[in-house]
C-alpha positions, 0 to 999 in steps of 0.5 A: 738896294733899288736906290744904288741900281737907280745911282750906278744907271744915272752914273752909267748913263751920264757917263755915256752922255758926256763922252757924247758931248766930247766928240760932238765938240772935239776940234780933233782929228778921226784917229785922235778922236777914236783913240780918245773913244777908246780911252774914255770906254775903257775908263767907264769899263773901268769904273762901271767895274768898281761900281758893279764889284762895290755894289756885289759886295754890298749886296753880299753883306746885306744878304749875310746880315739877313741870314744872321737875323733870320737865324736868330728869328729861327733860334729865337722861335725854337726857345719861345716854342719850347717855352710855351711846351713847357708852360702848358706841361706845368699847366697840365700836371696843376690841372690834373693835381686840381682834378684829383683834389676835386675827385677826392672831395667829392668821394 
């Protein structure tokens, strides 16, 4: 996740770079050239927008494939411990059946 937040600040801040360097050496007028700075926020708005909601989603998906994975680590460790239960059940009735064998014998 680092690696797109360290894209959209690149973006975001070459963005900002640009439209720095089209108002140094803009040939236009005040009003033109305020109308333009409005023109160029509002698509960076834009685009930072789309940038953000794209990411979000992203994170989003990531975030249900964690809980997905972790559920089945969960799941997956609830039938290895029943698993385990069980074998050291049988291990306990055969230890118990060999321990009555040996009483036996020596009676």
């Amino acid at each position: 996740m680092r690696e797109e937040g360290k894209i959209l600040a690149a973006f975001l801040l070459g963005g900002v770079i640009g439209a720095a360097f089209a108002l140094l050496y803009a040939p236009k007028s005040g009003e033109e050239t305020r109308k333009e700075i409005k023109k160029k926020a509002k698509e960076l708005k834009k685009k930072t927008v789309r940038a953000a909601e794209e990411l979000y989603e992203e994170i989003e998906e990531f975030s249900e494939m964690l809980k997905e994975k972790v559920k089945d680590i969960k799941e997956r460790g609830e039938d290895a411990k029943k698993e385990i239960l069980n074998q050291i059940e049988k291990l306990t009735k055969v230890i118990d059946e060999k321990k009555k064998k040996l009483l036996e014998k020596l009676d």
